[in-house]
C-alpha positions as CSV (number, residue, x, y, z in Angstrom):
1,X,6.0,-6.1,-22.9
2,X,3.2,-3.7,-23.6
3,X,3.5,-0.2,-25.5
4,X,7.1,1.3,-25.1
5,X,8.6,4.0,-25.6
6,X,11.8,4.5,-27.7
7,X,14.8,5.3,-26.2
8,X,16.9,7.8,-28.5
9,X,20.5,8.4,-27.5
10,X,21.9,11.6,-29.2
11,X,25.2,10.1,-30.3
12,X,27.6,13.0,-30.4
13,X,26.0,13.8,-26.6
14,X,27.3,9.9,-25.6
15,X,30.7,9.8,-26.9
16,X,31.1,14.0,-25.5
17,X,30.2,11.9,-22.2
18,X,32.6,9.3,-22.8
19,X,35.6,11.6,-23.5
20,X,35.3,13.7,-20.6
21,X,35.1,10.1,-18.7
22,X,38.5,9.2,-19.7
23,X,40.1,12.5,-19.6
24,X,38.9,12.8,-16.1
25,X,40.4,9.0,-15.5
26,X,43.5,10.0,-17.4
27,X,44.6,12.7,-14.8
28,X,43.6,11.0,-11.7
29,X,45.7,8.3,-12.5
30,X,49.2,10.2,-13.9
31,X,52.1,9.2,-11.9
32,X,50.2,7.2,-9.9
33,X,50.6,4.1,-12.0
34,X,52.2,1.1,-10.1
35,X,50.9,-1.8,-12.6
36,X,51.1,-1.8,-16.0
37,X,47.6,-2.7,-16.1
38,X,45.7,0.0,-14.1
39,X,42.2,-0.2,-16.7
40,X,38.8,1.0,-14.3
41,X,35.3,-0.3,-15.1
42,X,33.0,2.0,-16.5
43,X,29.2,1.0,-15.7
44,X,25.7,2.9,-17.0
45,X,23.3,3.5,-14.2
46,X,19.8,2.9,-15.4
47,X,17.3,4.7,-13.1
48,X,13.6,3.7,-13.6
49,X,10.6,5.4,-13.5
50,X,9.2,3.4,-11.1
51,X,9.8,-0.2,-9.0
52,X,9.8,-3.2,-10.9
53,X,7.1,-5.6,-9.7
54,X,9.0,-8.7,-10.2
55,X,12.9,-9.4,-10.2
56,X,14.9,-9.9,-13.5
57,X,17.9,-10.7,-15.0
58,X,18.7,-9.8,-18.5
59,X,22.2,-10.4,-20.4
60,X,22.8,-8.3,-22.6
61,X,25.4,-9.1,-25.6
62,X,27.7,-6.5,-26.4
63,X,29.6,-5.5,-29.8
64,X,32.9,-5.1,-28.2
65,X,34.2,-7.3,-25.0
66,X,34.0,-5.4,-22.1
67,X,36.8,-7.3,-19.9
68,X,40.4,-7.2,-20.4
69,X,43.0,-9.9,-21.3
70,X,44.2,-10.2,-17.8
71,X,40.7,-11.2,-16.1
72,X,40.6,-15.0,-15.2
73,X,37.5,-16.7,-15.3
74,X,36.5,-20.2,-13.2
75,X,34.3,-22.8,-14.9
76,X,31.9,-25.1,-12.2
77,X,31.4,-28.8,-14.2
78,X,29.5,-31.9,-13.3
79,X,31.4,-34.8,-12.1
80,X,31.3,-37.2,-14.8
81,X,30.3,-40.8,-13.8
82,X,32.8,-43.2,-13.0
83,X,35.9,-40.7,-13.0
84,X,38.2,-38.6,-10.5
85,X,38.2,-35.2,-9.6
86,X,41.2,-35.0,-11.6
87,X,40.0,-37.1,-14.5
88,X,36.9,-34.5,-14.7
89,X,38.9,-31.4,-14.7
90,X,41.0,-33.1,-17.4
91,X,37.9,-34.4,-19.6
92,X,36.4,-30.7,-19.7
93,X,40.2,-28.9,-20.1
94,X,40.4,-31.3,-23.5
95,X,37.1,-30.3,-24.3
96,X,37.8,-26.7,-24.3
97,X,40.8,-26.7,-26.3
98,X,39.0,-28.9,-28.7
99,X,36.2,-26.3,-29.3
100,X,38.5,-23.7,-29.2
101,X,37.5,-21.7,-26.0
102,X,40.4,-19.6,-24.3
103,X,38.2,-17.3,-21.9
104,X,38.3,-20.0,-19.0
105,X,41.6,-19.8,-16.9
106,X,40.1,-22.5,-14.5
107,X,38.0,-25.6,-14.5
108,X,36.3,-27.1,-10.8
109,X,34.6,-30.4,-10.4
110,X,31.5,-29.9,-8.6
111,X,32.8,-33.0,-6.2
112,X,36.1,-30.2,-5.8
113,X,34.1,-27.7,-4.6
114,X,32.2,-29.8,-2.1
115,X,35.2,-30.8,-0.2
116,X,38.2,-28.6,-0.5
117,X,36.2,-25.1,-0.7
118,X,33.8,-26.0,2.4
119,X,35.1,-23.9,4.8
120,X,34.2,-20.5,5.0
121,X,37.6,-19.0,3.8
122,X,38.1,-21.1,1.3
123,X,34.8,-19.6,0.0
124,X,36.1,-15.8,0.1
125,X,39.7,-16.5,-1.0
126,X,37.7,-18.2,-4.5
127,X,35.6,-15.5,-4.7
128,X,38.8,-12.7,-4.6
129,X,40.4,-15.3,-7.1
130,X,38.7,-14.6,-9.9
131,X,36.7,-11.9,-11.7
132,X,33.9,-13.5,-13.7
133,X,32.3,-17.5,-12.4
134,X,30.7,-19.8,-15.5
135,X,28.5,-22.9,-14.2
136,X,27.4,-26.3,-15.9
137,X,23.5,-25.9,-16.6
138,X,22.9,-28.9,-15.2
139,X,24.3,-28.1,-11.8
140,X,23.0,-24.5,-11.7
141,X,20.2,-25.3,-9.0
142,X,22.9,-27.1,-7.2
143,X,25.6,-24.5,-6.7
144,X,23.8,-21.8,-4.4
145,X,23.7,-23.7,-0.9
146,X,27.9,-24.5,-1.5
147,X,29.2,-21.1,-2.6
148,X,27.2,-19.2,0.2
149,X,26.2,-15.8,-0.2
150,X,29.0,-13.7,-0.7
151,X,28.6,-14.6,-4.1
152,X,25.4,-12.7,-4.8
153,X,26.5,-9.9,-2.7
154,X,29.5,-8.9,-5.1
155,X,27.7,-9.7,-8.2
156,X,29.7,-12.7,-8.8
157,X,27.1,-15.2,-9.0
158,X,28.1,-17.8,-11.6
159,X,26.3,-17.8,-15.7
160,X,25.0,-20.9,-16.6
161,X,26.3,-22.5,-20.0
162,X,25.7,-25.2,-21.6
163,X,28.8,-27.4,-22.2
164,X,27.2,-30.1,-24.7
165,X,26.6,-26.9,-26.9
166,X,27.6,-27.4,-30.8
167,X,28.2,-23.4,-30.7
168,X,30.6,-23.4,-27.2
169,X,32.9,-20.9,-28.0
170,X,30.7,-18.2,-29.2
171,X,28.4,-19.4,-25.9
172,X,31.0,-18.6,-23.7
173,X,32.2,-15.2,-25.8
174,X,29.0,-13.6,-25.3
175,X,28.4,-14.4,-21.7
176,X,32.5,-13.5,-21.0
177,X,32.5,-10.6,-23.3
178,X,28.8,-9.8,-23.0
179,X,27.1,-7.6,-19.8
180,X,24.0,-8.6,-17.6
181,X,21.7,-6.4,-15.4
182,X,20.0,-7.8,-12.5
183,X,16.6,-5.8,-12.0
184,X,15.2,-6.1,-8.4
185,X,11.9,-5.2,-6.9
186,X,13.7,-3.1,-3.9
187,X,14.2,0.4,-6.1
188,X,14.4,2.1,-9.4
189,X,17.3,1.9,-10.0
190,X,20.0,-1.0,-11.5
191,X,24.0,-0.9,-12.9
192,X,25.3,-2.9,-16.1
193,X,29.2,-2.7,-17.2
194,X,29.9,-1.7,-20.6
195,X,33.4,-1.1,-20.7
196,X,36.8,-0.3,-19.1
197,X,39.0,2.6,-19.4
198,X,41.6,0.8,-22.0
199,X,38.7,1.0,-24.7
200,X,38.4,3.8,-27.1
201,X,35.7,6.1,-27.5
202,X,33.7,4.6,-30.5
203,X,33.8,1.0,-28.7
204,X,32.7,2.3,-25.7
205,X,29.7,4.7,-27.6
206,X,28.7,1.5,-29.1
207,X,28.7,-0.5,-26.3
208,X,26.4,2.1,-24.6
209,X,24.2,2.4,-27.2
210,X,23.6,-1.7,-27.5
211,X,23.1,-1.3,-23.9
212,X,20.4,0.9,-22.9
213,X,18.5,-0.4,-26.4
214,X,18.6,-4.1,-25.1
215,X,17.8,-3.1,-21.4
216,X,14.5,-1.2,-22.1
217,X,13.3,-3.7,-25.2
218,X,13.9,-6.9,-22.4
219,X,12.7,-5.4,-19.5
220,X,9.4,-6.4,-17.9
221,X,7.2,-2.9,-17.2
222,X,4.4,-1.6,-19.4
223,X,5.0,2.1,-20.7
224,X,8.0,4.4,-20.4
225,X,10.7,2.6,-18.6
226,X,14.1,4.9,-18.6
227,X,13.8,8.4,-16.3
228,X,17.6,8.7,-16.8
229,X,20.7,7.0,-17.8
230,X,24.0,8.0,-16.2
231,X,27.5,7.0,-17.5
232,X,30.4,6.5,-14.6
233,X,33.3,4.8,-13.7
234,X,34.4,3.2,-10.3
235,X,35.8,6.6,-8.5
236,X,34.2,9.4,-10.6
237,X,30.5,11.4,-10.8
238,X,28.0,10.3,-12.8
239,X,27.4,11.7,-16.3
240,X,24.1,12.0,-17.2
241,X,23.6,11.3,-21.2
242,X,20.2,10.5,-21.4
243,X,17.2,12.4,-19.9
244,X,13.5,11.4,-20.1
245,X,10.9,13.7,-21.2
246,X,7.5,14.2,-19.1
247,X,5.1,14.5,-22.0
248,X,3.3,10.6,-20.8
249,X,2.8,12.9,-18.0
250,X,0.9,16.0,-19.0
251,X,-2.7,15.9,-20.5
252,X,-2.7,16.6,-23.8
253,X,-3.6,20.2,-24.8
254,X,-6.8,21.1,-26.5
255,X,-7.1,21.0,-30.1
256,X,-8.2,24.3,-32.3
257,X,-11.7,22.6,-32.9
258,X,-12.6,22.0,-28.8
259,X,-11.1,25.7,-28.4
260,X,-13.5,27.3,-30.9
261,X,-16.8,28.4,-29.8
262,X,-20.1,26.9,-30.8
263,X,-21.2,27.6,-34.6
264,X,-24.2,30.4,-34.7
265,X,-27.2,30.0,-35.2
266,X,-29.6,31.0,-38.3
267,X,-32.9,32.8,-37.7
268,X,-34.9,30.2,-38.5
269,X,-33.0,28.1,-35.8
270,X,-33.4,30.6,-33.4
271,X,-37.2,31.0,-33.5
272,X,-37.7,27.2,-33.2
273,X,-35.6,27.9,-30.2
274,X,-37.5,30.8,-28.6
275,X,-40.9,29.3,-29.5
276,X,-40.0,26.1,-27.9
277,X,-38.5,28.1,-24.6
278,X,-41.8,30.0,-24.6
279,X,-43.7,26.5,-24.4
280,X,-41.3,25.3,-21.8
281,X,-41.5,28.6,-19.5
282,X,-45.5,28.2,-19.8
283,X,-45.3,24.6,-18.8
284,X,-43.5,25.1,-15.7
285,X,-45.9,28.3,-14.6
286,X,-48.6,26.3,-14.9
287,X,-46.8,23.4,-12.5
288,X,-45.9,25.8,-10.0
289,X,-49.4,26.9,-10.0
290,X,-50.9,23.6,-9.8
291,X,-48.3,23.3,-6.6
292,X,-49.3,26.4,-5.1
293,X,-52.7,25.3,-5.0
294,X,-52.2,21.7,-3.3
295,X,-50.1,23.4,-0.7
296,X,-52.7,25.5,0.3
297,X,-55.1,22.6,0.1
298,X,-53.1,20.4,2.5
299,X,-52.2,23.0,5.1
300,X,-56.1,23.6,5.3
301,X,-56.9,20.4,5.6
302,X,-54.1,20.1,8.5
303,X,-56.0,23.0,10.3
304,X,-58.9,20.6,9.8
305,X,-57.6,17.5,11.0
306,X,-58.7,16.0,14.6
307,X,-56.2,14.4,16.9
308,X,-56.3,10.3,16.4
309,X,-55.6,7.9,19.0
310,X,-52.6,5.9,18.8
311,X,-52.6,2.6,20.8
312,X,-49.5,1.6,23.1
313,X,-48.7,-1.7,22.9
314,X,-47.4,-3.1,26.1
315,X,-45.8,-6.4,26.7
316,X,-48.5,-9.0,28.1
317,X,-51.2,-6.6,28.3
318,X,-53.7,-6.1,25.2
319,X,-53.2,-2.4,24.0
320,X,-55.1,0.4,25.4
321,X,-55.5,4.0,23.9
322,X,-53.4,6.9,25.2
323,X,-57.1,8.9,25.2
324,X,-58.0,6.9,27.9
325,X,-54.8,6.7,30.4
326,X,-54.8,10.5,30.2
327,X,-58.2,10.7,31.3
328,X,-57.8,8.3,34.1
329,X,-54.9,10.6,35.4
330,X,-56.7,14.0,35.1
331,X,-59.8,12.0,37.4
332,X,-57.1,10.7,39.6
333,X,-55.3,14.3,40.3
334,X,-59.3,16.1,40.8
335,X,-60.5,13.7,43.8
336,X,-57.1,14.5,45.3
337,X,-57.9,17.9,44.9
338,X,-61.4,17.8,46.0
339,X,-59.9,15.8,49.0
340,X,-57.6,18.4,49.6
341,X,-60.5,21.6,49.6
342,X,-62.7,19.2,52.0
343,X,-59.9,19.3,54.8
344,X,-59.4,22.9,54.1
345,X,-63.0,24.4,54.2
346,X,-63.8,21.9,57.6
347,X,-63.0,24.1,60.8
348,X,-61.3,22.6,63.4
349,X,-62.2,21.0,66.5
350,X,-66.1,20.3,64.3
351,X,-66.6,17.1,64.2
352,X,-69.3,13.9,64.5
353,X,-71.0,14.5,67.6
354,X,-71.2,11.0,69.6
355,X,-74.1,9.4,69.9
356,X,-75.7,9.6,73.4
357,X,-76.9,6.3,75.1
C-alpha cells in the first residue's frame, strides 16, 4: 500500500550473519547433545519504523521448509453429517493419503474436541503435544471459544485450510513449510521463523531474503516500513543484517541553481530601476507631508473643541444631562456654606428681641 521503499539485503553481509549464527550454535551445544535431534529455531526480528494502525497477519511462503521431519502437526475437521467421531477421523485420514499429504501426524473431529479436550488440562497437554495446529475453513470462527487462550499466547493458533481443495497437498506444504508474521498495533516490532539450525547456509540466506521481501511488499503502512532487521536464534544475540537509512528524514539539500546568486543586472535595467525608486521615494515624501499637515490640523482643532454634554440614562427616569447634576451640586454645597458663614459672623447671646406687650 502506498509508495515503498525497497528493501536491499546485501547478500554476502546475510549469509556472513548466518554463519557466525551457526558457529556460535555449534559450540554452545558440543558435548552437550543428549537427543539426536537437538536443531534450534532461528527467527528474523523485524523492527518498524513506527506502530501499525491496524493488526495483521501475513503468511509468508518460503523456498525451503523451515520445520524439521520430527515436528507433528494436528488437523481440526468438521464433523461430517450422519457419522462417528471415529468414522470422521477415518473419512479425512483416507482423504489425506488419497491426495497425498504426509505433513499431518493427527486428525480431531470438532465433536472430539468439544468433549474430551474440555477441561482445562486437556487444553495445555494438546497444546505441548504438538508443534504446528491446521483447521477446517469452515470451522475457523468456531474454534477460538474451545481451545482457550493459551493458544494465541504461544503462537500456536491453528491455519485455516481448505480441505475440499483440488491443490491439498501443496495447500498444506506451504502453510507447514511456509512462515507467518502476526503484526500488532501494541509496538514496532514483530518475529517470523525462517529456519532451524540443521539448514545450511544458502537455504537459510534464501529463506531470509524471501522473508523480509514478502513482509514489507504485504504489509499495511504507507512509506518506509523496515528501521532494522535482526537475525537470531532461541538462546543467542541478535545479528543485525539490515539497517535502514534516514535520508526520508532529512530535507533535501539545495541545488547549484537555488545556491547561486541572482543574475546582474544591465545598465539599462538599472536606470529603469533607479528612475522608478526615485518616483517611489517622491511619492511617499509627499504622503508623509500630506500626514504631517492633517496632524497638525486635528490637534488644533482638539484645542478648539468645547466640552459636549453626554446624557446618563437611568433606569425609569427620562435622561438628564451630566451639565446640569453638576450644577445642582455646586448650588447645593454654596447655601451650606453661606449657612455655615451666617452662624459664624452672628455674635453670641444677639438675638430677636421679644416683643413687648
Amino acid at each position: 500500500m502506498g509508495d515503498k521503499m525497497q528493501v536491499e539485503l546485501d547478500h554476502s553481509e546475510v549469509r556472513k550473519a548466518v554463519l557466525a549464527l551457526q558457529a556460535f550454535l555449534k559450540t554452545k551445544s558440543a558435548g552437550k547433545k543428549l537427543f539426536t535431534d537437538d536443531s534450534q529455531k532461528i527467527s528474523l526480528l523485524f523492527t518498524l519504523w513506527r506502530i501499525p494502525k491496524e493488526a495483521q497477519t501475513i503468511r509468508i511462503p518460503l523456498p525451503h521448509g523451515q520445520r524439521t521431519a520430527s515436528e507433528e502437526v494436528c488437523l481440526f475437521t468438521r464433523d461430517e453429517p450422519q457419522m462417528t467421531a471415529d468414522q470422521t477421523e477415518r473419512f479425512y485420514k483416507k482423504l489425506m493419503t488419497e491426495r497425498g499429504v504426509k505433513n499431518v501426524t493427527e486428525i480431531i473431529p470438532f465433536k472430539v474436541l468439544k468433549t474430551e479436550y474440555k477441561p482445562f488440562e486437556a487444553k495445555r497437554r494438546l497444546l505441548g503435544n504438538f508443534d504446528m495446529f491446521l483447521s477446517d475453513d469452515r470451522i475457523r470462527r468456531r474454534l477460538p471459544s474451545h481451545i482457550g487462550k493459551h493458544f494465541y499466547e504461544r503462537k500456536k493458533e491453528p491455519l485455516s485450510v481448505n480441505l475440499q481443495s483440488k491443490n491439498l497437498a501443496r495447500d498444506i506444504q506451504k502453510l507447514v513449510q511456509g512462515t507467518s508474521v502476526r503484526v500488532n498495533n501494541k509496538g514496532s516490532c514483530c518475529m517470523a521463523r525462517v529456519g532451524h539450525s540443521g539448514m545450511t547456509a544458502d537455504e537459510l540466506t534464501e529463506n531470509i531474503e524471501a522473508a523480509v521481501q514478502t513482509l514489507a511488499e504485504k504489509i499495511r503502512m504507507k512509506g518506509p516500513v523496515l528501521k532494522i532487521v535482526h537475525l537470531k536464534s532461541e538462546k543467542s544475540v541478535a545479528l543485525p543484517i539490515y539497517t535502514s537509512d534516514l535520508s526520508h528524514l532529512i530535507r533535501p539539500k539545495a541545488t547549484e541553481a537555488e545556491k547561486q546568486p541572482a543574475t546582474e543586472k544591465t545598465p539599462k535595467d538599472t536606470k529603469e530601476t533607479s528612475a522608478e525608486d526615485g518616483e517611489e521615494k517622491a511619492k511617499k515624501r509627499k504622503v508623509e507631508e500630506k500626514e504631517e499637515n492633517d496632524d497638525d490640523k486635528e490637534e488644533k482643532e482638539d484645542d478648539e473643541e468645547i466640552p459636549q454634554l453626554v446624557p446618563i440614562v437611568t433606569e425609569g427616569k427620562k435622561p438628564q444631562l451630566q451639565r446640569k447634576k453638576t450644577r445642582s451640586v455646586e448650588k447645593k454645597h454654596s447655601s451650606i456654606l453661606l449657612k455655615m458663614t451666617k452662624k459664624a459672623t452672628t455674635p453670641k447671646g444677639k438675638g430677636k428681641v421679644p416683643k413687648v406687650k
